[in-house]
C-alpha positions as CSV (number, residue, x, y, z in Angstrom):
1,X,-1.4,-37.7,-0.7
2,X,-0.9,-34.4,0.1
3,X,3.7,-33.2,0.4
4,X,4.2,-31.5,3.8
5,X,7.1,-29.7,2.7
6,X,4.7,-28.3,-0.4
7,X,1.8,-27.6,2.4
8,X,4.4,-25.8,4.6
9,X,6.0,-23.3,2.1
10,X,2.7,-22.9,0.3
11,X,0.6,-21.7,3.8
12,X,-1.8,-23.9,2.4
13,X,-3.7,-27.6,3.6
14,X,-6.3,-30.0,1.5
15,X,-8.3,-27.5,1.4
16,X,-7.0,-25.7,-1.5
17,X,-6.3,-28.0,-4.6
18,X,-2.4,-28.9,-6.0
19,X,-2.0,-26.9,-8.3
20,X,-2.7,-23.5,-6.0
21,X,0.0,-25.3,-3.6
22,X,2.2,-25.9,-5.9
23,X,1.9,-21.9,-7.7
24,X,1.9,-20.8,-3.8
25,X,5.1,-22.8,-3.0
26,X,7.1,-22.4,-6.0
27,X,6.6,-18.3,-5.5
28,X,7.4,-18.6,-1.9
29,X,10.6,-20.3,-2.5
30,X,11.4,-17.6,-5.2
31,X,11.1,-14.7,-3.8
32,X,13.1,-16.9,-0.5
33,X,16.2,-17.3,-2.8
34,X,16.2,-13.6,-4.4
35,X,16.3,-12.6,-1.2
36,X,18.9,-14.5,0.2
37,X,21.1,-14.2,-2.8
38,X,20.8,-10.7,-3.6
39,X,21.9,-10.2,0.2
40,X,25.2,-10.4,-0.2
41,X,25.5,-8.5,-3.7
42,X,23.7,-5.8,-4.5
43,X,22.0,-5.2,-0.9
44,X,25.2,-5.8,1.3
45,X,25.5,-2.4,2.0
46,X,22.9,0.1,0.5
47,X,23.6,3.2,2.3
48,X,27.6,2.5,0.9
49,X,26.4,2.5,-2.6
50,X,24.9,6.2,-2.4
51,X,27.1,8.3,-3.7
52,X,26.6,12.0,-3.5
53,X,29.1,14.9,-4.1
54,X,29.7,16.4,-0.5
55,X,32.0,15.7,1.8
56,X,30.1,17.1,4.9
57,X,29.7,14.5,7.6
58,X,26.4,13.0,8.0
59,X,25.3,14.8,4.8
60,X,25.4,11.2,2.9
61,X,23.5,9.4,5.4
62,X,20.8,12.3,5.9
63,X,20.5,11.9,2.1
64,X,19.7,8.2,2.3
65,X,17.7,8.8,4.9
66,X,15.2,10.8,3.2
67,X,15.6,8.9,-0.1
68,X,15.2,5.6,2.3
69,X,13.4,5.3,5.1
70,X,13.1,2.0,4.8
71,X,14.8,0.2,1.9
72,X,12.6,-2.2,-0.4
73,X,15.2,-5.3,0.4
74,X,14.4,-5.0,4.3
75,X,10.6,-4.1,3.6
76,X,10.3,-7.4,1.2
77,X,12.0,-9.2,3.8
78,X,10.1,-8.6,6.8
79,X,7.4,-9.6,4.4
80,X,8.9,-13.0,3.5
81,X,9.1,-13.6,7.5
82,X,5.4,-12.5,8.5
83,X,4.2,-15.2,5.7
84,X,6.6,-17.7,6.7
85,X,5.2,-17.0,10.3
86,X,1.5,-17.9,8.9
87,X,2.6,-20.9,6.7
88,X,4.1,-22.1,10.4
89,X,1.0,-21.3,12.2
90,X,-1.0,-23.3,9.2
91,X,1.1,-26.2,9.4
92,X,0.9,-26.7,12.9
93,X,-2.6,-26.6,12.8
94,X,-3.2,-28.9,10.0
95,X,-1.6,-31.5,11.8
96,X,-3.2,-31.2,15.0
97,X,-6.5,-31.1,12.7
98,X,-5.1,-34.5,11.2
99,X,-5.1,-35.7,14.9
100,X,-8.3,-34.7,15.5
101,X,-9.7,-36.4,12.3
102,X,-7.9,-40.0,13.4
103,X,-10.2,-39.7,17.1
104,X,-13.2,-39.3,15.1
105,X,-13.7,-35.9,15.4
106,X,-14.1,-34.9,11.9
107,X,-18.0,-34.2,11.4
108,X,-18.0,-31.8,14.7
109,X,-14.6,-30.4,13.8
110,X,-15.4,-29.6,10.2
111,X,-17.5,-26.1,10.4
112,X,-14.6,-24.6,12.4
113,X,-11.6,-26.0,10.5
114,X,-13.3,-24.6,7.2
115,X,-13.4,-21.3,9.2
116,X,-10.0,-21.1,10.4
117,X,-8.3,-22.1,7.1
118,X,-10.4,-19.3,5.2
119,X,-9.2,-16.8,8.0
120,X,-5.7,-18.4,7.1
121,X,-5.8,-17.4,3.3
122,X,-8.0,-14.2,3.9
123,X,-4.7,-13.1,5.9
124,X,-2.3,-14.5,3.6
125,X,-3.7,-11.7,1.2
126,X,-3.9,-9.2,3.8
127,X,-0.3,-9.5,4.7
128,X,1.1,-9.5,1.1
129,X,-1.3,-6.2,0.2
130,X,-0.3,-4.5,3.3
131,X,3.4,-5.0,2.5
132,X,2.5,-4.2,-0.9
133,X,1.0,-0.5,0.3
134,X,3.2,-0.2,2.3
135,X,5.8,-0.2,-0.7
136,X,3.4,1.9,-2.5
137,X,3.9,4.4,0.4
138,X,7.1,4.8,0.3
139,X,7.9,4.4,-3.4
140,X,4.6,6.1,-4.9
141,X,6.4,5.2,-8.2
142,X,7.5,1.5,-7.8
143,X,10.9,2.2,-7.9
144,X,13.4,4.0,-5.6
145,X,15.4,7.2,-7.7
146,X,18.4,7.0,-9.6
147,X,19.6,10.5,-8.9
148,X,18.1,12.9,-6.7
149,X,18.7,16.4,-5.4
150,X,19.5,16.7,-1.3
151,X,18.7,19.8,0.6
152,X,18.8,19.0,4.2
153,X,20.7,19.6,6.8
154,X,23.9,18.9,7.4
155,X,24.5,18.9,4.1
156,X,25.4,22.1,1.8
157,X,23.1,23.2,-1.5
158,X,22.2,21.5,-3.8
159,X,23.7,18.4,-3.2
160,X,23.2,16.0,-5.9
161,X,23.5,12.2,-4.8
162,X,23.4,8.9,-7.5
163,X,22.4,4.9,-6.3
164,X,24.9,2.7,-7.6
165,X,23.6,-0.6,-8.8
166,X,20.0,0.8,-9.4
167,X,19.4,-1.2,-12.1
168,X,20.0,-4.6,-10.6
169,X,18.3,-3.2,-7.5
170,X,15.0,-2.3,-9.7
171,X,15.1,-5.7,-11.1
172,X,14.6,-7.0,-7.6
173,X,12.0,-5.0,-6.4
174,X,9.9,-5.4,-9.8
175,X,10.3,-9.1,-9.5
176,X,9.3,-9.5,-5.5
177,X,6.3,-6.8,-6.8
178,X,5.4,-9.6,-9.5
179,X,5.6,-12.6,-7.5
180,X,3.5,-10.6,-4.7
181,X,0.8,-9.7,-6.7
182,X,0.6,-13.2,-8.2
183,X,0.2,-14.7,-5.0
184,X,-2.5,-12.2,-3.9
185,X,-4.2,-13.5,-7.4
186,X,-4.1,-16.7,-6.7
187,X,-5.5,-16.5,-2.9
188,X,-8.4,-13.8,-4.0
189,X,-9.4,-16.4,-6.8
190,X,-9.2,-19.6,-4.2
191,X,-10.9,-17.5,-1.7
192,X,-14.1,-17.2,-4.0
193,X,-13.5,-20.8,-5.2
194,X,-13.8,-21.7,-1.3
195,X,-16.7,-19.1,-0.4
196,X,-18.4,-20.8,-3.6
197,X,-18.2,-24.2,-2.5
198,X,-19.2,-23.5,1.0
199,X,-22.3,-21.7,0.1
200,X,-23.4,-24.5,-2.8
201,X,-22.8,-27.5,-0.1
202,X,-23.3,-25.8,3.1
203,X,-25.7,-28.5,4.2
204,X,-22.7,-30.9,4.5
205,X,-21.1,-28.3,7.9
206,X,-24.2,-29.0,9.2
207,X,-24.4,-30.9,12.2
Protein backbone atom coordinates (compact mmCIF):
# COMPACT_ATOMS: atom_id res chain seq x y z
CA UNK A 1 0.00 0.00 0.00
CA UNK A 2 1.29 3.05 -1.06
CA UNK A 3 2.27 6.14 2.42
CA UNK A 4 0.58 9.36 1.50
CA UNK A 5 2.85 11.40 3.51
CA UNK A 6 5.89 9.51 1.25
CA UNK A 7 3.69 10.25 -2.04
CA UNK A 8 3.24 13.91 -0.93
CA UNK A 9 6.84 14.94 -0.15
CA UNK A 10 8.10 12.75 -2.92
CA UNK A 11 5.76 14.59 -5.90
CA UNK A 12 5.28 11.16 -6.87
CA UNK A 13 2.01 8.42 -7.14
CA UNK A 14 2.02 4.46 -8.00
CA UNK A 15 3.24 5.19 -10.87
CA UNK A 16 6.79 5.43 -9.97
CA UNK A 17 8.14 2.46 -7.82
CA UNK A 18 9.20 2.72 -3.75
CA UNK A 19 12.32 3.03 -3.87
CA UNK A 20 12.25 6.41 -6.37
CA UNK A 21 9.60 7.70 -3.65
CA UNK A 22 11.38 7.01 -1.01
CA UNK A 23 15.12 8.61 -2.72
CA UNK A 24 12.58 11.60 -3.83
CA UNK A 25 11.14 12.06 -0.24
CA UNK A 26 14.06 11.61 1.85
CA UNK A 27 15.97 14.47 -0.41
CA UNK A 28 12.95 16.66 -0.27
CA UNK A 29 12.90 16.55 3.38
CA UNK A 30 16.67 17.28 3.46
CA UNK A 31 17.20 19.99 1.63
CA UNK A 32 13.50 21.15 3.85
CA UNK A 33 15.55 21.02 7.15
CA UNK A 34 18.93 22.65 5.77
CA UNK A 35 16.95 25.20 4.88
CA UNK A 36 14.99 25.83 7.78
CA UNK A 37 17.87 25.33 10.17
CA UNK A 38 20.49 27.22 8.52
CA UNK A 39 17.84 30.23 8.60
CA UNK A 40 18.43 31.27 11.64
CA UNK A 41 22.39 30.83 11.66
CA UNK A 42 24.35 31.47 9.04
CA UNK A 43 21.57 33.13 6.65
CA UNK A 44 19.87 35.38 9.42
CA UNK A 45 21.31 38.27 8.10
CA UNK A 46 23.56 37.97 4.93
CA UNK A 47 24.01 41.46 3.92
CA UNK A 48 25.24 41.98 7.98
CA UNK A 49 27.89 39.50 7.57
CA UNK A 50 29.72 41.48 4.60
CA UNK A 51 32.24 43.19 5.80
CA UNK A 52 34.11 45.69 3.73
CA UNK A 53 36.54 48.49 4.87
CA UNK A 54 34.52 51.81 4.06
CA UNK A 55 32.59 53.69 5.98
CA UNK A 56 30.61 55.50 3.15
CA UNK A 57 26.93 55.02 3.47
CA UNK A 58 25.37 52.74 1.16
CA UNK A 59 28.84 51.74 -0.02
CA UNK A 60 28.34 48.18 1.95
CA UNK A 61 24.99 47.44 0.60
CA UNK A 62 25.93 48.56 -3.16
CA UNK A 63 28.78 45.93 -2.57
CA UNK A 64 26.37 43.15 -1.70
CA UNK A 65 24.36 44.19 -4.16
CA UNK A 66 26.63 43.45 -7.02
CA UNK A 67 28.24 40.48 -5.17
CA UNK A 68 24.32 39.37 -4.53
CA UNK A 69 21.65 39.86 -6.52
CA UNK A 70 20.00 37.27 -5.33
CA UNK A 71 21.53 35.17 -2.56
CA UNK A 72 21.78 31.27 -2.98
CA UNK A 73 19.62 30.67 0.45
CA UNK A 74 16.61 32.75 -1.03
CA UNK A 75 17.22 31.22 -4.65
CA UNK A 76 17.20 27.51 -3.12
CA UNK A 77 14.29 28.41 -1.25
CA UNK A 78 11.97 29.64 -3.66
CA UNK A 79 13.00 26.36 -5.26
CA UNK A 80 11.93 24.19 -2.31
CA UNK A 81 8.44 26.14 -2.51
CA UNK A 82 7.76 25.78 -6.41
CA UNK A 83 8.39 21.80 -5.84
CA UNK A 84 6.35 21.71 -2.82
CA UNK A 85 3.70 23.58 -5.05
CA UNK A 86 3.90 20.48 -7.65
CA UNK A 87 4.04 17.65 -5.03
CA UNK A 88 0.59 19.61 -3.76
CA UNK A 89 -0.79 19.73 -7.22
CA UNK A 90 0.27 15.72 -7.57
CA UNK A 91 -1.29 14.77 -4.48
CA UNK A 92 -4.42 16.34 -5.07
CA UNK A 93 -4.73 14.73 -8.20
CA UNK A 94 -3.84 11.35 -7.27
CA UNK A 95 -6.60 11.27 -5.01
CA UNK A 96 -9.25 12.52 -7.11
CA UNK A 97 -7.72 9.87 -9.65
CA UNK A 98 -8.31 7.28 -6.71
CA UNK A 99 -11.96 8.43 -6.83
CA UNK A 100 -12.29 8.09 -10.17
CA UNK A 101 -10.83 4.46 -10.13
CA UNK A 102 -13.56 3.37 -7.19
CA UNK A 103 -16.66 4.60 -9.94
CA UNK A 104 -15.19 2.46 -12.50
CA UNK A 105 -13.53 4.77 -14.46
CA UNK A 106 -10.11 3.30 -14.65
CA UNK A 107 -9.86 1.75 -18.24
CA UNK A 108 -11.15 5.32 -19.86
CA UNK A 109 -9.17 7.22 -17.34
CA UNK A 110 -5.94 5.43 -17.77
CA UNK A 111 -4.29 7.04 -21.12
CA UNK A 112 -4.69 10.55 -19.60
CA UNK A 113 -3.63 9.83 -15.96
CA UNK A 114 -0.38 8.20 -17.54
CA UNK A 115 -0.13 11.60 -19.45
CA UNK A 116 -0.50 13.92 -16.74
CA UNK A 117 1.82 12.16 -14.17
CA UNK A 118 4.65 12.15 -16.93
CA UNK A 119 3.97 15.87 -17.46
CA UNK A 120 4.16 15.89 -13.45
CA UNK A 121 7.88 14.41 -13.33
CA UNK A 122 8.96 15.96 -16.82
CA UNK A 123 8.37 19.37 -14.74
CA UNK A 124 9.75 18.18 -11.60
CA UNK A 125 13.10 18.17 -13.57
CA UNK A 126 12.38 21.23 -15.34
CA UNK A 127 11.92 23.16 -12.11
CA UNK A 128 14.97 21.81 -10.31
CA UNK A 129 17.30 22.51 -13.64
CA UNK A 130 15.88 25.91 -14.11
CA UNK A 131 16.73 26.75 -10.41
CA UNK A 132 19.84 24.99 -10.98
CA UNK A 133 20.78 27.63 -14.12
CA UNK A 134 19.56 29.92 -12.69
CA UNK A 135 22.34 29.41 -9.89
CA UNK A 136 24.74 28.78 -12.55
CA UNK A 137 23.87 32.29 -13.70
CA UNK A 138 24.61 34.02 -10.99
CA UNK A 139 27.42 32.02 -9.50
CA UNK A 140 29.22 30.92 -12.87
CA UNK A 141 31.58 29.25 -10.37
CA UNK A 142 29.25 27.35 -7.86
CA UNK A 143 30.18 29.34 -5.07
CA UNK A 144 29.67 32.98 -4.13
CA UNK A 145 33.43 34.96 -3.39
CA UNK A 146 35.19 35.09 -0.23
CA UNK A 147 36.80 38.45 -0.81
CA UNK A 148 36.25 40.68 -3.63
CA UNK A 149 37.20 44.11 -4.80
CA UNK A 150 34.20 46.97 -4.98
CA UNK A 151 34.33 49.89 -7.29
CA UNK A 152 30.92 51.38 -7.49
CA UNK A 153 29.35 54.07 -6.55
CA UNK A 154 28.92 55.36 -3.54
CA UNK A 155 31.67 53.79 -2.44
CA UNK A 156 35.42 55.12 -2.58
CA UNK A 157 38.47 53.06 -4.56
CA UNK A 158 39.32 50.14 -4.20
CA UNK A 159 37.17 48.97 -1.64
CA UNK A 160 37.90 45.62 -0.53
CA UNK A 161 34.96 43.71 1.17
CA UNK A 162 35.20 39.80 2.94
CA UNK A 163 31.79 37.29 3.60
CA UNK A 164 31.86 36.17 7.04
CA UNK A 165 30.84 32.62 7.52
CA UNK A 166 31.68 31.62 3.78
CA UNK A 167 32.60 28.43 4.62
CA UNK A 168 29.58 27.19 6.31
CA UNK A 169 27.66 29.11 3.66
CA UNK A 170 29.55 27.00 0.75
CA UNK A 171 28.74 23.91 2.57
CA UNK A 172 25.09 24.76 2.12
CA UNK A 173 24.97 25.70 -1.26
CA UNK A 174 27.22 22.57 -2.38
CA UNK A 175 24.89 20.30 -0.43
CA UNK A 176 21.32 21.81 -1.93
CA UNK A 177 23.61 21.60 -5.47
CA UNK A 178 24.04 17.67 -4.61
CA UNK A 179 20.70 16.88 -3.43
CA UNK A 180 19.34 18.84 -6.64
CA UNK A 181 21.13 17.20 -9.11
CA UNK A 182 20.34 13.80 -7.47
CA UNK A 183 16.79 14.37 -7.73
CA UNK A 184 17.03 15.51 -11.44
CA UNK A 185 18.95 11.88 -11.71
CA UNK A 186 16.60 10.12 -10.39
CA UNK A 187 13.42 11.67 -12.40
CA UNK A 188 15.52 11.66 -15.89
CA UNK A 189 16.22 7.84 -15.22
CA UNK A 190 12.24 7.17 -14.08
CA UNK A 191 11.21 9.24 -16.98
CA UNK A 192 12.83 6.77 -19.46
CA UNK A 193 11.87 3.89 -17.20
CA UNK A 194 8.17 5.21 -17.78
CA UNK A 195 8.53 6.21 -21.61
CA UNK A 196 9.95 2.50 -21.84
CA UNK A 197 7.10 0.82 -20.39
CA UNK A 198 4.60 2.88 -22.18
CA UNK A 199 6.04 2.23 -25.50
CA UNK A 200 6.54 -1.86 -24.82
CA UNK A 201 2.77 -2.20 -23.41
CA UNK A 202 1.08 0.61 -25.17
CA UNK A 203 -1.66 -1.74 -26.28
CA UNK A 204 -2.90 -1.91 -22.69
CA UNK A 205 -3.97 2.44 -22.97
CA UNK A 206 -5.79 1.33 -25.65
CA UNK A 207 -9.39 1.66 -25.53
Amino acid sequence: MMDPTLAFLSGMGSHVSPRVRNWLALLFIMRLFAIIITAETIWEDDMQDLSCNSTQVGCRQQCYTELSPLSPFTLFTLQIVFLFTLSTTNFLYNRHSLRQAQDNFIQAANKTSWKIRFLNMLAKVLTEGIFLFLQHMLYPGLLRQHEFRCDITPCEEAVVCIMLKSQQKDAFVIFMYTCSFASVLIEVIEIYSSVGKVGLFKDAYEI
